[in-house]
C-alpha positions in Angstrom: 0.0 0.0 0.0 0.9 3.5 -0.8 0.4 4.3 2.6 3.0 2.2 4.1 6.1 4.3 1.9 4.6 7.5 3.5 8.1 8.9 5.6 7.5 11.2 8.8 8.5 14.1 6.8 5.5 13.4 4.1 3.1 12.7 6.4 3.5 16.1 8.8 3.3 17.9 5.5 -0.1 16.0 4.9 -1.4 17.0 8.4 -0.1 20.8 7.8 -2.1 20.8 4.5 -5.3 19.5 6.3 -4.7 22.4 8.8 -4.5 25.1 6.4 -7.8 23.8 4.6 -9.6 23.3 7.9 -9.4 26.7 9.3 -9.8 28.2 5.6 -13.1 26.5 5.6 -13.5 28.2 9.0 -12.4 31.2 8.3 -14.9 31.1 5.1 -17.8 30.3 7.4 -17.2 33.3 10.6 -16.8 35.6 7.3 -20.0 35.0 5.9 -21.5 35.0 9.5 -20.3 37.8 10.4 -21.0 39.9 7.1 -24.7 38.7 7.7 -24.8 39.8 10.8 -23.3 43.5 10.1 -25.5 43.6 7.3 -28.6 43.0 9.6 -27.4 44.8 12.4 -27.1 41.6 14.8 -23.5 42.8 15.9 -23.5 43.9 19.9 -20.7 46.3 21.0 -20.0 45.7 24.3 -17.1 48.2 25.6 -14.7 47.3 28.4 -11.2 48.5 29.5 -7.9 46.7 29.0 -4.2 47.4 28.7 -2.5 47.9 25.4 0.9 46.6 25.9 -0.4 43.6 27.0 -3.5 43.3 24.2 -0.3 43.9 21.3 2.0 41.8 23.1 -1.1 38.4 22.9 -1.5 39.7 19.4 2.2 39.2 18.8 2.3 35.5 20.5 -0.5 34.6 18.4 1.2 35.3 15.0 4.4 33.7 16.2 2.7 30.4 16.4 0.5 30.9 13.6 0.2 27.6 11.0 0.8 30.3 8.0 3.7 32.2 9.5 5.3 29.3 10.6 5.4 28.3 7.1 6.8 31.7 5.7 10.7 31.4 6.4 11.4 34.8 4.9 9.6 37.1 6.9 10.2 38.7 10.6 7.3 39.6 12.5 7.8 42.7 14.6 6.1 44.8 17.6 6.6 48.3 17.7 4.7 49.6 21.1 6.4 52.7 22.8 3.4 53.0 25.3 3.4 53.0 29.2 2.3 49.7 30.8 -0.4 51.4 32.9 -2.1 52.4 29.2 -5.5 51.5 28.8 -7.8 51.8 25.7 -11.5 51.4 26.2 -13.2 49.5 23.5 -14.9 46.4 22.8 -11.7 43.8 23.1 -13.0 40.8 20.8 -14.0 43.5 18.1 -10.4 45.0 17.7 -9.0 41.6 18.0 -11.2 40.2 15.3 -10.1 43.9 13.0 -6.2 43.5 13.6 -6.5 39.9 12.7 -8.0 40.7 9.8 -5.5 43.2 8.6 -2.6 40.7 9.9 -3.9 37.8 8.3 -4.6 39.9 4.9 -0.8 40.9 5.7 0.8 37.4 5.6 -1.5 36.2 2.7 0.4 38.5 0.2 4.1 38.7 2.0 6.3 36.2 1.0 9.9 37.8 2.3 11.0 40.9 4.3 8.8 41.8 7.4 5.1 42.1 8.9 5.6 45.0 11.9 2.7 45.6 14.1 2.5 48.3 16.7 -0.2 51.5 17.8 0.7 55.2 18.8 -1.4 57.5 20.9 -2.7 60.7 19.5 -4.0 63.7 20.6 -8.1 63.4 20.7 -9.8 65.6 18.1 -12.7 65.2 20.7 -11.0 66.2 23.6 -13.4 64.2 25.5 -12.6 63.6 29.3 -9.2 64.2 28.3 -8.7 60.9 26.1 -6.7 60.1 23.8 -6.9 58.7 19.8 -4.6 55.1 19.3 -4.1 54.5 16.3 -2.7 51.0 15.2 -0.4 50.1 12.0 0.1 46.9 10.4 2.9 47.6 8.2 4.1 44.5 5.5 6.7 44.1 2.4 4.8 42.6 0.0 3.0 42.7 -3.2 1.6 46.5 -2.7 -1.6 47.0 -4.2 -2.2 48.3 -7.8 -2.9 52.5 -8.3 -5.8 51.4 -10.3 -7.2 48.7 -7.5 -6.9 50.7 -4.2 -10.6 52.4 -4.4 -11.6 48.2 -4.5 -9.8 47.4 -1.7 -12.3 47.4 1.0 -15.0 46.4 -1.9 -16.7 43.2 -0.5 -15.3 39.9 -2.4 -12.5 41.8 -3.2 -9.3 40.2 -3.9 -5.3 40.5 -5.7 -5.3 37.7 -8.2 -1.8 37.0 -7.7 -0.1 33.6 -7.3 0.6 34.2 -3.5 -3.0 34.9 -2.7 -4.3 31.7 -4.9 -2.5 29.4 -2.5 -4.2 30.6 0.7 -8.0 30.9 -1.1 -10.4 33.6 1.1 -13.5 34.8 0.6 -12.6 38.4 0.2 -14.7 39.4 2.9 -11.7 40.3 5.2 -11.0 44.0 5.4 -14.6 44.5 4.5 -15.8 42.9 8.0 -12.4 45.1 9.5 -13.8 48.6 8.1 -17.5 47.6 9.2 -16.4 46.5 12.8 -14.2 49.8 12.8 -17.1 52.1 12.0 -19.3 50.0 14.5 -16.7 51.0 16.9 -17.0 54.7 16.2 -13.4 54.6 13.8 -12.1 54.0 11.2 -9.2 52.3 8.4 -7.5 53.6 5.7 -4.4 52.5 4.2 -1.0 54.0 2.3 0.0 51.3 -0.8 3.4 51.2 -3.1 3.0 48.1 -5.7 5.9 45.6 -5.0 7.2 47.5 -2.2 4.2 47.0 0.2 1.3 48.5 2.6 0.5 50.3 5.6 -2.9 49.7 7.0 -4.2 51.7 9.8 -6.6 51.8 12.2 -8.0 54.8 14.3 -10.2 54.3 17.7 -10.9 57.9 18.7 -11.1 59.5 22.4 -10.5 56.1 23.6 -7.0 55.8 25.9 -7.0 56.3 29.3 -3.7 55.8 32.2 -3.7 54.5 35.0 -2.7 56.0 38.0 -0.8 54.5 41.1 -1.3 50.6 41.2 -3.9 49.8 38.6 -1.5 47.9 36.6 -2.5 45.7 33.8 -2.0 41.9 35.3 1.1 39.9 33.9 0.7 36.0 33.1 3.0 35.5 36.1 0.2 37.5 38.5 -2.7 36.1 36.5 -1.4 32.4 37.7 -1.1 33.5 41.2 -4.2 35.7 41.3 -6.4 33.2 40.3 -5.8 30.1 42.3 -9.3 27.7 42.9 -7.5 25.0 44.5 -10.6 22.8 46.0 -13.2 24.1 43.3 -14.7 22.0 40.7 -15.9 23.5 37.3 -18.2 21.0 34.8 -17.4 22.4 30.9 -20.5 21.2 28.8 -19.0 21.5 25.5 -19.6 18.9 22.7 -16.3 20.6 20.2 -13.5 19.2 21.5 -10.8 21.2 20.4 -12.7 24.1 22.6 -12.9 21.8 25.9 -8.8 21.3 25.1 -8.3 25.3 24.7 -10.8 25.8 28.0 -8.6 23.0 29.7 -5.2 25.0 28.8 -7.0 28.3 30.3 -7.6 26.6 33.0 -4.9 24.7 34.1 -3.2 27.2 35.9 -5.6 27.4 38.4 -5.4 24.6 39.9 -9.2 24.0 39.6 -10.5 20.3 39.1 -12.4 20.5 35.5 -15.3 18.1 34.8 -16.5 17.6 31.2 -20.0 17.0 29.5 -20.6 16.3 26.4 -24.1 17.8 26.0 -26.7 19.0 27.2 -28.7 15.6 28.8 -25.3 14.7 30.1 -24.6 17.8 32.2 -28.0 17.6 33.6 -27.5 13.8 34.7 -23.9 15.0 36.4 -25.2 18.4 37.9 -27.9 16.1 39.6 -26.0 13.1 40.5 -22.8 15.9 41.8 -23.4 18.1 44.4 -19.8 19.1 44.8 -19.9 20.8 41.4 -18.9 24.7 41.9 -19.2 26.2 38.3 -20.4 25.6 34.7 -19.6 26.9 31.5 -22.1 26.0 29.6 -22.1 25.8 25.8 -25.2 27.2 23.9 -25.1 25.1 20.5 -25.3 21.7 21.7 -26.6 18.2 20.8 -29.6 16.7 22.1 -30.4 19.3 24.9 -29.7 23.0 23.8 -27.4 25.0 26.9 -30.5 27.2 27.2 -32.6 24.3 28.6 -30.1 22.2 30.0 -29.6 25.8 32.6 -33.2 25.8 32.7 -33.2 22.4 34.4 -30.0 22.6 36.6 -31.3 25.7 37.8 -34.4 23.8 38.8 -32.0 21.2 40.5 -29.4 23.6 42.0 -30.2 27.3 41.8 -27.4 28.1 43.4 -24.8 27.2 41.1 -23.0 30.2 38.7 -23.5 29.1 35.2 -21.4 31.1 32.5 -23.0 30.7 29.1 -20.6 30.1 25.8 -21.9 31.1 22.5 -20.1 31.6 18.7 -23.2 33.9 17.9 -23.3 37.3 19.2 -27.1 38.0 18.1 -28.9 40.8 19.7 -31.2 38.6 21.9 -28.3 36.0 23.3 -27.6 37.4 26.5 -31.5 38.1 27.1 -32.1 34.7 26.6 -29.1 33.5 28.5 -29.9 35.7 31.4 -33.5 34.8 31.6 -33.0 30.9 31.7 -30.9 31.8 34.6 -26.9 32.3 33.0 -25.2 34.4 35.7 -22.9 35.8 32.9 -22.6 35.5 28.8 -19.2 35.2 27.1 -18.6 34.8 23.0 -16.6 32.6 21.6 -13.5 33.2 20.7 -12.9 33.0 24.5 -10.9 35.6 25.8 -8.8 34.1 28.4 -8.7 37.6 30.6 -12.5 38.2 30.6 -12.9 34.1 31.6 -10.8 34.1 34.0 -12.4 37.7 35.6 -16.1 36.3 35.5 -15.3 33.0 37.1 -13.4 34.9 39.5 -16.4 37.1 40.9 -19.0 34.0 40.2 -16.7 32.0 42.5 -16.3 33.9 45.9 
């Protein structure tokens, strides 16, 4: 069999090529999602503080060990932050993450050699509002550059170069199109600065939205989030039928020293929550087999009112966290996790 000549070598680059066409089916699927749901206004803005430094230095890491950069040997990925620790921005956090991934992403797709160099500024506010600032962030790249004629297409929905970099990587197009809807949603805005085989600058403007900290109020580093948030002696139940979300949820977690249950679905966290008294937490998946997380809280609510449930959707429709709060969610997070807001609300659930 052909199978049997297959060396190591051949066969890791078969799983990497799996990879790369599973999450570009992925990233296919949230695209048209989450055009849909600009389109019909289902996108909820929900603003919060959080540090910068910290916010550019996760974005960093998670290019680092990015499938596609990883396979790009001839480019440097760079941070350029020159802004105080105890910097804040406030701002919806998964909404700017999702826009500088975007304009990353789009960055890698057509750089084949040179460098990729993130980074923000501060401004002064054109608003003047309670004394804030503008930031402004840059993703700055070597590579193709974009066409005189093509730039007023750029942010054109299904949009894309036809070059023989892009055509390796696929897309829907739909990229910096959902990036200048989410930055308008957010009150700014993107623009970029284009030179055709010598590369782009993309930028993106949040206005009247830094503040800094004073005294103490420093942003947490990974070394004080470990020690802050210690549940030795507490037991959470993760009802979550994807498994490659319970594994992330398990890394978040681990850290904490807190003893993790898992269910499957819906029916099978009910059986547990009733059959476990010693359960202290759940995150509960929405989108679930057999017994939606909606009535599966229902019912352990019934059993054990008591317990903090923390609902886990991929959809941010209007009416989610209505309809998580009234079948008794004490708090509603969307998916992609962040690991800081988690880590807060089970924090505040648990004492």
């Amino acid at each position: 069999m052909r199978s049997a000549e297959i060396t190591e070598e051949e066969k890791q680059n078969y799983i990497n090529i799996i990879k790369t066409c599973g999450k570009s089916i992925i990233k296919i699927i949230d695209d048209v999602v989450d055009l849909s749901k600009i389109e019909n206004n289902q996108i909820v803005i929900t603003k919060d503080d959080f540090p910068i430094a910290g916010f550019m230095t996760e974005l960093y890491d998670h290019f680092k060990n990015d499938e596609l950069f990883r396979q790009k040997k001839e480019i440097e990925l760079r941070l350029s932050i020159n802004i105080d620790g105890n910097t804040i921005i406030h701002s919806d956090r998964e909404k700017v993450w999702q826009i500088l991934i975007n304009l990353i992403g789009n960055a890698l797709k057509y750089t084949e050699e040179g460098f990729i160099e993130i980074g923000c500024k501060i401004m002064d506010s054109k608003e003047h509002k309670k004394g804030n600032k503008d930031l402004e962030f840059f993703v700055r790249d070597t590579g193709i550059g974009i066409e005189e004629e093509l730039q007023s297409a750029v942010f054109d929905k299904f949009f894309k170069i036809e070059h023989d970099i892009s055509k390796l990587y696929g897309g829907t197009g739909l990229g910096l199109t959902i990036a200048r809807d989410m930055a308008k949603l957010l009150g700014g805005d993107i623009w970029f600065e284009s030179r055709p085989q010598d590369g782009s600058e993309f930028y993106f403007k949040l206005p009247d939205s830094v503040l800094v900290l004073n005294g103490n109020d420093k942003p947490l580093t990974s070394r004080e989030l470990k020690s802050k948030y210690n549940w030795d002696g507490k037991r959470v139940m993760i009802v979550e039928d994807d498994e490659m979300s319970f594994i992330y949820l398990k890394e978040v977690l681990r850290s904490t020293n807190i003893e993790i249950l898992h269910a499957w679905n819906g029916v099978e966290a009910v059986k547990m929550a009733s059959a476990d008294p010693g359960i202290d937490m759940i995150l509960m998946d929405i989108k679930l087999p057999e017994m939606d997380g909606y009535e599966a809280t229902r019912q352990i609510k019934e059993i054990k009112g008591s317990i903090p449930v923390i609902a886990q959707t991929a959809y941010a429709m209007a009416d989610d966290k209505q309809k998580s709060i009234q079948v008794g969610c004490d708090d509603y997070i969307t998916k992609p996790i962040n690991r800081r807001k988690l880590l807060q609300s089970m924090d505040l659930l648990l004492h």
